[in-house]
C-alpha positions as a Python dict, from the first residue, in 0.01 Angstrom:
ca = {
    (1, 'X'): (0, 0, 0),
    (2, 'X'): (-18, -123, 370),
    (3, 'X'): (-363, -293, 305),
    (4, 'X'): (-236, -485, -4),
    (5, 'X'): (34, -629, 227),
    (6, 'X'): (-201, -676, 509),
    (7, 'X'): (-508, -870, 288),
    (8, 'X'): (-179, -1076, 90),
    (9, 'X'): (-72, -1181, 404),
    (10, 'X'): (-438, -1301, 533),
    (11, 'X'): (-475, -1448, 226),
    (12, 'X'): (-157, -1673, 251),
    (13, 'X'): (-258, -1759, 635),
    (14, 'X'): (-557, -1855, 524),
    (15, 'X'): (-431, -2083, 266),
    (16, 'X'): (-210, -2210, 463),
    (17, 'X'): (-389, -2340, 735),
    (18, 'X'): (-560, -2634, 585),
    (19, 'X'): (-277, -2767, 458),
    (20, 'X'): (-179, -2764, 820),
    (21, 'X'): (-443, -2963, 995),
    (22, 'X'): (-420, -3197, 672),
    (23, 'X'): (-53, -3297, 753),
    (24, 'X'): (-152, -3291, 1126),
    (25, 'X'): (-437, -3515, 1010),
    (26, 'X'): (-241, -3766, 791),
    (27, 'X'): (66, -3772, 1084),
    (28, 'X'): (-148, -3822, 1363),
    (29, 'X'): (-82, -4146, 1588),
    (30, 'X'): (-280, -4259, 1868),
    (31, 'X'): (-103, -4138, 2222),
    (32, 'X'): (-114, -4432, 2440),
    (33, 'X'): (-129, -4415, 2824),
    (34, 'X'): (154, -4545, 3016),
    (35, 'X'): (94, -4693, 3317),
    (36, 'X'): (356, -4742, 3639),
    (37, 'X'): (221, -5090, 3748),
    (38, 'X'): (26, -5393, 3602),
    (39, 'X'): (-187, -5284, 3848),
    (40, 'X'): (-282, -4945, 3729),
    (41, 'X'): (-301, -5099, 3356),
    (42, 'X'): (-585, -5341, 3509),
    (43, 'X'): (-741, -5070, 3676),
    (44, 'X'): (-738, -4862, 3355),
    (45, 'X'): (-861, -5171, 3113),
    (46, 'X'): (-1253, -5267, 3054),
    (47, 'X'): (-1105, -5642, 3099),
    (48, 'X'): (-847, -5850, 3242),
    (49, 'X'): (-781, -6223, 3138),
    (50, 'X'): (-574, -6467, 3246),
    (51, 'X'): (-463, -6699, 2996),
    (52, 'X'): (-212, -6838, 2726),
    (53, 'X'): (-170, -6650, 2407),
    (54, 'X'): (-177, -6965, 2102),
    (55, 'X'): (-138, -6849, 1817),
    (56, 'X'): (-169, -6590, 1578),
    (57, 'X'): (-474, -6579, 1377),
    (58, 'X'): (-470, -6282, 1162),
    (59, 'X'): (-381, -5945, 1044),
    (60, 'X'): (-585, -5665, 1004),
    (61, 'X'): (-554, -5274, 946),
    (62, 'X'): (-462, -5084, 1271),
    (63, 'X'): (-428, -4648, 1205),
    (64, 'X'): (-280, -4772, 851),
    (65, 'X'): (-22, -5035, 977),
    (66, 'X'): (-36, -5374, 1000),
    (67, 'X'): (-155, -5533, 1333),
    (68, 'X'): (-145, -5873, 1421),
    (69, 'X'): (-430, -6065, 1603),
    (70, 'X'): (-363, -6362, 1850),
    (71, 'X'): (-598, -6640, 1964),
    (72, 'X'): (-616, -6636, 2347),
    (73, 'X'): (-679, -6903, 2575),
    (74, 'X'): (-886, -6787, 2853),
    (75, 'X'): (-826, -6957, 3230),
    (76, 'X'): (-994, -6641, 3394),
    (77, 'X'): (-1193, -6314, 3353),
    (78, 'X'): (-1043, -6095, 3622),
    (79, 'X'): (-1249, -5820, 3521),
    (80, 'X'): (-1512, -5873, 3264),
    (81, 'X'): (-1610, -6196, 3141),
    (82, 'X'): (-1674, -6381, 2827),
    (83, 'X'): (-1583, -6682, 2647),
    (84, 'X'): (-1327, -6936, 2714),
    (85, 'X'): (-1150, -6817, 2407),
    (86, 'X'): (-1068, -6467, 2257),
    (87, 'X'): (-913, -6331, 1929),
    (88, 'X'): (-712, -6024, 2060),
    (89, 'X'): (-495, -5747, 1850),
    (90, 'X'): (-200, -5655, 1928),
    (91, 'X'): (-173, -5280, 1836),
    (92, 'X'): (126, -5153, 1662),
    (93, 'X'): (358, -4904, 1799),
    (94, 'X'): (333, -4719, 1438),
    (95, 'X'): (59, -4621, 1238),
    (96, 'X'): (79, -4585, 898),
    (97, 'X'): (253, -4743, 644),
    (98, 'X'): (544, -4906, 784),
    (99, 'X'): (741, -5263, 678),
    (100, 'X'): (785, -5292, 1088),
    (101, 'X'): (519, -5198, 1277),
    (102, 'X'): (618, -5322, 1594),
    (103, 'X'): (921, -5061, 1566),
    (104, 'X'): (1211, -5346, 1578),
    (105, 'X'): (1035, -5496, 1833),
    (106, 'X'): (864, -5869, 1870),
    (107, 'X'): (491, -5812, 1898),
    (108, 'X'): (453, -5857, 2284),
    (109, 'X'): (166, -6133, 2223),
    (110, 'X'): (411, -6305, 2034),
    (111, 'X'): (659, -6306, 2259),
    (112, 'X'): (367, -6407, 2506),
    (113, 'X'): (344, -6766, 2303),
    (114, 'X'): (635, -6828, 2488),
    (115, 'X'): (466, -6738, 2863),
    (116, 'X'): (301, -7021, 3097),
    (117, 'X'): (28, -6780, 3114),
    (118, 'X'): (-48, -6412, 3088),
    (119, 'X'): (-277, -6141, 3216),
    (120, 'X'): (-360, -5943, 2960),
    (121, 'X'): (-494, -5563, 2969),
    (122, 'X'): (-832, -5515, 2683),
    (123, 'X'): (-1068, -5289, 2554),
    (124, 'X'): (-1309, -5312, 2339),
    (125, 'X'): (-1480, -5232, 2056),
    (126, 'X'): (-1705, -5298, 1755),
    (127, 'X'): (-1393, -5482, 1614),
    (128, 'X'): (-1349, -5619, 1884),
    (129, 'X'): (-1097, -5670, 2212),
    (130, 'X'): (-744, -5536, 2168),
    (131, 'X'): (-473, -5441, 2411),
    (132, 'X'): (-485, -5106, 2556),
    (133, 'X'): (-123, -5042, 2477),
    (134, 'X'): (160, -5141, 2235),
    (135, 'X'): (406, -5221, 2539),
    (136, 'X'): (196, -5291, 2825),
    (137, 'X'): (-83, -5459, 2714),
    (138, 'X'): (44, -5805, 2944),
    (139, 'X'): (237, -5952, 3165),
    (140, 'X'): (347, -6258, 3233),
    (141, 'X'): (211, -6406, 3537),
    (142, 'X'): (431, -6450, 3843),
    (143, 'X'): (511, -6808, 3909),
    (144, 'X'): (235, -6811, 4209),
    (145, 'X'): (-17, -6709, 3927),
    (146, 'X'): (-48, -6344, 4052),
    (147, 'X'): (-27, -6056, 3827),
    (148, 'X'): (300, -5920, 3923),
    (149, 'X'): (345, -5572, 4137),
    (150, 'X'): (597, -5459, 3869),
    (151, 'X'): (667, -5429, 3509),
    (152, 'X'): (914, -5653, 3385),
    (153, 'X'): (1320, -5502, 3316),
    (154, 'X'): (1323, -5471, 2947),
}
């Protein structure tokens, strides 16, 4: 009888165990790096511009949510270099389906329309040059033009 119980119970882990790396699978969001200064974010990113966020250009699929993509005027390749003008996404904070991907929040290039200018933290891509992080992806330049020491009180 002991065997029975034994196999049944293999059986049912067995079973059970795709179904559990499929729901892993279909809840699985990026983890995104946080980093203590603007500093460290540069350090971290393949690029760094300096420029002025326009306008928003686009939307596109980003780990099944909506992201938005922003036309950026380029002043300055810190770190990199390309064109004098870039089409950058803005990566949600959720993935998936979701009516706010930006979690309540104003998409930070967005809110960079607003900015003089901006440096702004990429990588990229076949798709192209995105943000390396939902929240620190820029900063708003200090008024001297330097990339500020410090993140920004929220």
């Amino acid at each position: 009888m002991r065997p029975t119980r034994v196999l049944a119970a293999t059986v049912a882990l067995l079973c059970m165990v795709p179904a559990l790396a499929g729901c892993v699978y279909a809840q699985g969001c990026p983890g995104w790096a946080g980093y203590e200064t603007p500093n460290d974010a540069a350090e971290s990113a393949e690029a760094v511009v300096i420029g002025r966020v326009v306008e928003k250009v686009s939307t596109t699929d980003f780990n099944g949510a909506r992201a938005n993509v922003w036309s950026v005027a380029v002043t300055e390749w810190r770190k990199g270099d390309g064109p004098d003008h870039v089409e950058v996404l803005s990566p949600p904070s959720a993935c998936g389906s979701s009516a706010d991907p930006y979690l309540g929040d104003e998409d930070p290039l967005g809110a960079a329309v607003r900015h003089g200018a901006s440096a702004l933290f990429l990588v990229g891509d076949e798709a192209g040059w995105r943000t390396i992080s939902p929240v620190q992806g820029l900063v708003e330049l200090a008024p001297d033009g330097r990339i500020p020491s410090t993140w920004p009180a929220r």
